[in-house]
MARZAKOL-935255 format. One record per residue (C-alpha): z, x, y; residue number from 1; chain; residue in one letter. Coordinates in Angstrom, 2 decimals, decimal comma. Layout:
# residues N
pz = Z&px = X&py = Y&num = NUM&chaine = A&residu = A
...
***
This chain:
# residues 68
pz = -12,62&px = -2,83&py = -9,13&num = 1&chaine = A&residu = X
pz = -9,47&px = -3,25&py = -6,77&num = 2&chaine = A&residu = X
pz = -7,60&px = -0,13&py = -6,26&num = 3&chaine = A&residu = X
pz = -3,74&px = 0,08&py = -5,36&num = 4&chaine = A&residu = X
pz = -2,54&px = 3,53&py = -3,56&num = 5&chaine = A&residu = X
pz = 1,31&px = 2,31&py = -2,65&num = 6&chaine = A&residu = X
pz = 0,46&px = 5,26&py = 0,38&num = 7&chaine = A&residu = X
pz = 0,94&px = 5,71&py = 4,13&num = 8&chaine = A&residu = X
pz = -2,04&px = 4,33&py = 5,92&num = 9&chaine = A&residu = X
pz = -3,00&px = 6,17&py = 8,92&num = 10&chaine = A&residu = X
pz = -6,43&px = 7,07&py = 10,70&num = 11&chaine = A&residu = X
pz = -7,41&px = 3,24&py = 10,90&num = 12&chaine = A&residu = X
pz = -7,91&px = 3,61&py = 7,03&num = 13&chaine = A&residu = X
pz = -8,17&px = -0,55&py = 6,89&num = 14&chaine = A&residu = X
pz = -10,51&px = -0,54&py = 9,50&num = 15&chaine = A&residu = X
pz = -13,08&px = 1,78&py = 7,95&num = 16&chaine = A&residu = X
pz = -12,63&px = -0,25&py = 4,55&num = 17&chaine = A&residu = X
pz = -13,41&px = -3,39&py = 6,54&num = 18&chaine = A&residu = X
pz = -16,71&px = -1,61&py = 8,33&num = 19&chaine = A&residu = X
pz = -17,74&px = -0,66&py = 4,75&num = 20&chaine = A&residu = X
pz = -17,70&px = -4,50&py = 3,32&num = 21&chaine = A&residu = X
pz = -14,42&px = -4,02&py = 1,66&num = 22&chaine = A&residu = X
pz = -11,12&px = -5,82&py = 2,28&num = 23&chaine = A&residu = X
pz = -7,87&px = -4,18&py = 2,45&num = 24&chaine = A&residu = X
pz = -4,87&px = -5,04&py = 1,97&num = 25&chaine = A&residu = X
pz = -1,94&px = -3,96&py = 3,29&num = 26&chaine = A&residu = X
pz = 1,65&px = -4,73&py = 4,90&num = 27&chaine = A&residu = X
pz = 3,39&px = -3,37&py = 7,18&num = 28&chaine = A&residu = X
pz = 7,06&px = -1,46&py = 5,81&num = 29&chaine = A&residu = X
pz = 10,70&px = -2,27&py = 7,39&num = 30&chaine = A&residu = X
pz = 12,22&px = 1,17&py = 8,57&num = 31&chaine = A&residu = X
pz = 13,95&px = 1,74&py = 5,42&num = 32&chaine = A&residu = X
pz = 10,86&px = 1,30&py = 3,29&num = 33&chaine = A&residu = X
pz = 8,97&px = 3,61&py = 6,26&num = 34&chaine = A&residu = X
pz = 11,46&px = 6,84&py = 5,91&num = 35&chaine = A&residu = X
pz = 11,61&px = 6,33&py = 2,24&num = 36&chaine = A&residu = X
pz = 7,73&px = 6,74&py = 1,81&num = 37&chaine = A&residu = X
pz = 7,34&px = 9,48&py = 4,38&num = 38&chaine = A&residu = X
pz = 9,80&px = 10,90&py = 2,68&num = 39&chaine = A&residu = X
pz = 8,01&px = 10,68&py = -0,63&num = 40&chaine = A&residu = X
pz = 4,36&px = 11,86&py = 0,94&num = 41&chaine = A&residu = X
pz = 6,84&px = 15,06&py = 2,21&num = 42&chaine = A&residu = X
pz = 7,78&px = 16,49&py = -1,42&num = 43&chaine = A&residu = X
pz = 4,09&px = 15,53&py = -2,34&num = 44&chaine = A&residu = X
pz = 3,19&px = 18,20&py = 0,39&num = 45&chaine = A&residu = X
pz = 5,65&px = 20,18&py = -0,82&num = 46&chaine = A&residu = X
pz = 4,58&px = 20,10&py = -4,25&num = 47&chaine = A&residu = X
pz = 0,83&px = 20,88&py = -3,67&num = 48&chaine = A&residu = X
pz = 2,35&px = 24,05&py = -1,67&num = 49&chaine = A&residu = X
pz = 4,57&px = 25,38&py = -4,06&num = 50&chaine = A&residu = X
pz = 1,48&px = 24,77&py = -6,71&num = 51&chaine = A&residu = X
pz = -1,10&px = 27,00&py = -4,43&num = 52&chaine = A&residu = X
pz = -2,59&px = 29,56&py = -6,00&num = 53&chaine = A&residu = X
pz = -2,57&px = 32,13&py = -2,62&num = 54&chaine = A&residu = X
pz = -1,76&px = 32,36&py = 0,16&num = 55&chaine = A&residu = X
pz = -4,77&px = 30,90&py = 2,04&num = 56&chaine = A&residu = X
pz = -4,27&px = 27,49&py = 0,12&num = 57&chaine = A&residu = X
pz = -0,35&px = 27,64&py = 0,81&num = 58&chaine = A&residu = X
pz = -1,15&px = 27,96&py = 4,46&num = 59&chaine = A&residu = X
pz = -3,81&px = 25,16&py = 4,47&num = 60&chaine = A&residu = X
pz = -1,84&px = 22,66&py = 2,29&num = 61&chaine = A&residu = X
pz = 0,84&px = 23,49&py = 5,35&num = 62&chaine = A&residu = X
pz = -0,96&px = 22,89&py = 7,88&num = 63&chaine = A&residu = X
pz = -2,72&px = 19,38&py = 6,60&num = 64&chaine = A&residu = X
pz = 0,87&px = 18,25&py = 5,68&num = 65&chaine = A&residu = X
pz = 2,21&px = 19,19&py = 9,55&num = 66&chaine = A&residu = X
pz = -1,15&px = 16,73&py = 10,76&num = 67&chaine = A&residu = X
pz = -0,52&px = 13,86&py = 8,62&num = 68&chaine = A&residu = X
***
């Protein structure tokens, strides 16, 4: 079953699909497109801080955010 993410690829993510028998697909974005997705994956960070439930999971959801 093909799955579509409409994400950020980073960490050779097509790579690893490709060394697992699967075929990615993927394009790259102009720098419009670029900003307006990092954007978007920054008030999903947000979000899952705001949403933590202490303050252990607050400071972990910051940190993976800042490493992305």
């Amino acid at each position: 079953m093909e799955k579509t993410y409409n994400k950020l690829v980073r960490d050779n993510i097509p790579e690893i699909i490709e060394k697992n028998g699967g075929k990615p697909f993927f394009r790259e974005l102009n720098e419009q497109e670029y900003w307006e997705y990092l954007l978007k994956k920054d008030e999903e960070e947000l979000q899952e801080v705001k949403e933590a439930s202490s303050r252990e999971e607050r400071k972990k959801n910051l940190l993976i955010s800042w490493n992305y």
